[in-house]
C-alpha positions in Angstrom: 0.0 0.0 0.0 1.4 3.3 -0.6 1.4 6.0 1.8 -1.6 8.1 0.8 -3.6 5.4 -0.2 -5.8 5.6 2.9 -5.9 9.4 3.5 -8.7 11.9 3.5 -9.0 15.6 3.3 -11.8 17.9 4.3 -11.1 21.1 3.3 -13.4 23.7 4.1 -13.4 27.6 3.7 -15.6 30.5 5.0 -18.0 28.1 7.0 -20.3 29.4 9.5 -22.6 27.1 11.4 -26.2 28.1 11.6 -27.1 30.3 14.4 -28.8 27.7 17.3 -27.8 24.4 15.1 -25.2 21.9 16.1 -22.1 21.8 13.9 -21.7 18.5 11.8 -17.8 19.2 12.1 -18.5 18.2 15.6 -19.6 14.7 14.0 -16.4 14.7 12.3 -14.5 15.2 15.1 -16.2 12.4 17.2 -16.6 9.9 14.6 -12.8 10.7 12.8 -10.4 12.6 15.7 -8.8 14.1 12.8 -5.7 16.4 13.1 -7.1 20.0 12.2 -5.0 22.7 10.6 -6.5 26.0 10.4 -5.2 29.5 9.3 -8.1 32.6 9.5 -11.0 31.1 7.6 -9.6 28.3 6.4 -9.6 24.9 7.9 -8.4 21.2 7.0 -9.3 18.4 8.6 -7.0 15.6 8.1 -7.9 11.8 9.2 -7.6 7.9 7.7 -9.8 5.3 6.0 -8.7 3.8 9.1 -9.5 6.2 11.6 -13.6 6.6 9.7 -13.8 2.8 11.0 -17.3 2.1 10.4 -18.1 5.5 9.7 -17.5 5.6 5.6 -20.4 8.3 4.8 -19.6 9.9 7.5 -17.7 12.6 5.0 -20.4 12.6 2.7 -22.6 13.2 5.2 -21.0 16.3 6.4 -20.7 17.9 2.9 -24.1 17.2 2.7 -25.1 18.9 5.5 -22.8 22.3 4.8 -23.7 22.4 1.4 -27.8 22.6 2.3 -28.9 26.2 2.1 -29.7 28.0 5.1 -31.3 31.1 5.2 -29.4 34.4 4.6 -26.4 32.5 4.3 -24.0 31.8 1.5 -22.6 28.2 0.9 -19.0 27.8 2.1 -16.6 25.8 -0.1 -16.5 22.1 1.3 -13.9 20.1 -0.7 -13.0 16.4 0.1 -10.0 15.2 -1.1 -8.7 11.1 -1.2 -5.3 9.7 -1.4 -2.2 11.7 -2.8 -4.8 14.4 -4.4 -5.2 15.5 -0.4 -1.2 15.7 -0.1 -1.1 17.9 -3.5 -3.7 19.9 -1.7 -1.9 20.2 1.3 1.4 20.7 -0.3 -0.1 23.4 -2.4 -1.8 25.3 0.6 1.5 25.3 2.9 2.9 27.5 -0.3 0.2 30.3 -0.4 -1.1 28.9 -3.4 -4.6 29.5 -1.9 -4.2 32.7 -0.6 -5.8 35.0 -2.8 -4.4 38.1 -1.9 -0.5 36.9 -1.3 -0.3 33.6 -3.7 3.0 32.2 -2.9 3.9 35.1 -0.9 3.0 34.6 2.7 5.4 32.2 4.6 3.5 32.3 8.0 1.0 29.2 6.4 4.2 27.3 7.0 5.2 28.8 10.2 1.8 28.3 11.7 1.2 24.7 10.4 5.2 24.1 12.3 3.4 25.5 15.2 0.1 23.6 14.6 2.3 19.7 14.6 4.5 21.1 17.7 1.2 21.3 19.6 -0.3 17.6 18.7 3.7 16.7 19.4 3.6 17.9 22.7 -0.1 17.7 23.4 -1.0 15.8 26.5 -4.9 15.1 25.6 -4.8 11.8 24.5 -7.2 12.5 22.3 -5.0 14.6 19.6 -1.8 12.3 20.3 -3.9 9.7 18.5 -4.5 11.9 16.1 -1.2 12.5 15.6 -0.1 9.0 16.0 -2.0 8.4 12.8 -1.1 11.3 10.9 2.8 11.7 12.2 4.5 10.4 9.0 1.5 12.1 6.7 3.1 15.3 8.5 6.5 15.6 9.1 6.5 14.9 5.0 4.6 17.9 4.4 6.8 20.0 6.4 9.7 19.1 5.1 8.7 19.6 1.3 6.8 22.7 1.8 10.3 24.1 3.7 11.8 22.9 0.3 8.9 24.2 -2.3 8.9 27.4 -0.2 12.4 27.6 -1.2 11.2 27.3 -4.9 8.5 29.6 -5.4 11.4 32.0 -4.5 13.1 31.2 -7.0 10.6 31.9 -9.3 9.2 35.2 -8.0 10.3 36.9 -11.4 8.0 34.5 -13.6 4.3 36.1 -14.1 2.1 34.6 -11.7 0.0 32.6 -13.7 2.9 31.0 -15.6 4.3 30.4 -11.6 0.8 28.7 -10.3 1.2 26.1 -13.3 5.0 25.6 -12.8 4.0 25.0 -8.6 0.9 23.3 -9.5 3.3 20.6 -11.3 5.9 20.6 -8.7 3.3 19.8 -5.9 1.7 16.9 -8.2 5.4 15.4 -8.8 6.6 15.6 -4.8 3.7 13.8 -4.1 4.0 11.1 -6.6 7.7 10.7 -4.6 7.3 10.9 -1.5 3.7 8.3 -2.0 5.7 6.0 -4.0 9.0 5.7 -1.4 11.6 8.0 -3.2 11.4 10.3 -0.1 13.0 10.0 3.0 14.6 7.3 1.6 16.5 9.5 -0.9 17.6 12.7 0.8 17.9 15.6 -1.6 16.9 19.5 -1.4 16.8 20.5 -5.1 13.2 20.4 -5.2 13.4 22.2 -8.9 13.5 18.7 -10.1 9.6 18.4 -9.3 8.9 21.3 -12.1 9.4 18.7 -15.0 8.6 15.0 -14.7 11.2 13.7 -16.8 14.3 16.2 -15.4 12.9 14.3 -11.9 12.5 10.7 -13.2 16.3 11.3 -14.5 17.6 12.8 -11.0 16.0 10.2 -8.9 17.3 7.1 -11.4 20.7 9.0 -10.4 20.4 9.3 -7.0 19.1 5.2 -6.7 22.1 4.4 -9.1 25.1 6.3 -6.5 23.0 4.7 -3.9 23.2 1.4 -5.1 27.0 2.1 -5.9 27.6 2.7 -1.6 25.3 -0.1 -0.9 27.6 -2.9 -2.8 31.2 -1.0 -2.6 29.7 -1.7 1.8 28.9 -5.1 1.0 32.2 -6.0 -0.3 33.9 -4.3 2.2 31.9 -6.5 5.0 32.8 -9.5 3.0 36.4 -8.6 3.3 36.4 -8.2 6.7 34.4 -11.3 7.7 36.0 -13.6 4.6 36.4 -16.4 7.5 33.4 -16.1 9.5 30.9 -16.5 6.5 28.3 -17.4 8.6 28.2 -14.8 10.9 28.4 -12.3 7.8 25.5 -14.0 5.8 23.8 -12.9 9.4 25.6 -9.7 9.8 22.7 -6.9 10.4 24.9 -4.4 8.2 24.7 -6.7 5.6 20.8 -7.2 5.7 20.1 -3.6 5.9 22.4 -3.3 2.6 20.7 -6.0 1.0 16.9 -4.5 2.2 18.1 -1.1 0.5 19.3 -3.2 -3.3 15.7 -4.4 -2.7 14.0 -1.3 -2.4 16.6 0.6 -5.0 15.0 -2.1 -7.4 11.1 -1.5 -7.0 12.2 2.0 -7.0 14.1 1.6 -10.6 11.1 -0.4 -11.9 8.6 2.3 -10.7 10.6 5.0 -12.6 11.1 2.7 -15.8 7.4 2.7 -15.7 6.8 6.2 -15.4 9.4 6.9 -18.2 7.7 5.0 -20.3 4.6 6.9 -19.9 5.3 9.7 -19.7 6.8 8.8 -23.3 4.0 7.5 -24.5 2.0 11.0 -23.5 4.7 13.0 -25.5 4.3 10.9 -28.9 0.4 11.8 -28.1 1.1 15.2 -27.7 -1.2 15.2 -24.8 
């Protein structure tokens, strides 16, 4: 399973619950525990397939209920958002790529959502550090690449700003596809300019797997020097499993790229 697979997004924006009525994001809350991150008017509420349990409408339910009309009020936005579409989301919002009046211009998002994850880190309700205990790895993800995308949309301040939304819009779709497919943290890299083109990445990441394969066997026959006598206790060495675990991966992770090369070739000759 890959790691957005089971994720969902609830993002809502200038939502006001009816004077006198209970707030269905209180049944979201009860029924989910998601981890909510918030900034003025906006609000996400992030939670698992696995944390709904038996509650799958439950989301449904809740856009149903904000969308009805109410009088002399307008309807808020209510988006949901599945799998790595809620990380590209996520990723884009952390950037100001929301904010209307400072797109890609307003670097407290990112300071307030490190704020927002030092809280549920250090929280002792039990409550939101099982919130957090499902959403930990979904998180500390997100801030790292939006520390690194951040980075980029300053970089491309001089670009007009529609011709920067579709260059970030790209980037945030092809750090996603990474970091749900295994490339990230198990590569470690900060030129996040890769992410503006797919093939430019697909050829930097088939580089970065090829040095680290490189390490992984120049350590292997290192250890097999070393232990040449004992070849037991090497064929059990934990050094040498952890190498071999890392070819293993480096392989799924060339054949997912090989894949993606190929499409992404086949979309070209389509001039799609």
């Amino acid at each position: 399973m890959k790691l957005f697979d089971s994720i969902l997004l609830l993002h809502i924006y200038d939502y006001q619950k009816p004077v006198g009525a209970t707030c269905p994001l209180e049944l979201l809350k009860k029924g989910a525990n998601p981890l909510l991150l918030s900034t003025c008017m906006r609000h996400f509420y992030l939670f698992s397939s696995e944390q709904l349990g038996e509650n799958k409408s439950l989301p449904e339910v809740i856009m149903n209920t904000i969308h009805t009309p109410t009088a002399h009020q307008k309807i808020p936005l209510c988006e949901l958002f599945r799998g790595r579409k809620a990380y590209e989301i996520l990723l884009f919002w952390s950037i100001a790529g929301l904010n209307p009046k400072k797109p890609f211009d307003d670097e407290r998002i990112l300071g307030d959502l490190r704020k927002i994850c030092t809280g549920y880190e250090k929280t002792p309700s039990p409550i939101k550090q099982e919130a957090w205990r499902y959403n930990k790895k979904i998180m500390l993800g997100l801030l790292t690449d939006a520390k690194h995308l951040l980075e980029l949309t300053k970089q491309l301040s001089g670009i007009p700003l529609q011709d920067r939304k579709s260059l970030l819009i790209t980037a945030c779709t092809n750090c996603a596809w990474a970091r749900d497919n295994g490339f990230m943290p198990f590569l470690s890299f900060s030129d996040y300019d890769i992410f503006l083109d797919r093939n430019k990445m697909i050829a930097h990441l088939t580089e970065l797997l090829e040095g680290r394969k490189e390490k992984a066997h120049e350590k292997l026959r290192e250890l097999a020097e070393e232990q040449v006598v004992l070849s037991f206790l090497f064929s059990q060495d934990p050094v040498k499993l952890a190498l071999e675990k890392d070819l293993a991966l480096i392989a799924e992770l060339k054949a997912i790229l090989e894949e993606e090369s190929l499409l992404a070739q086949s979309i070209s000759a389509l001039g799609i």
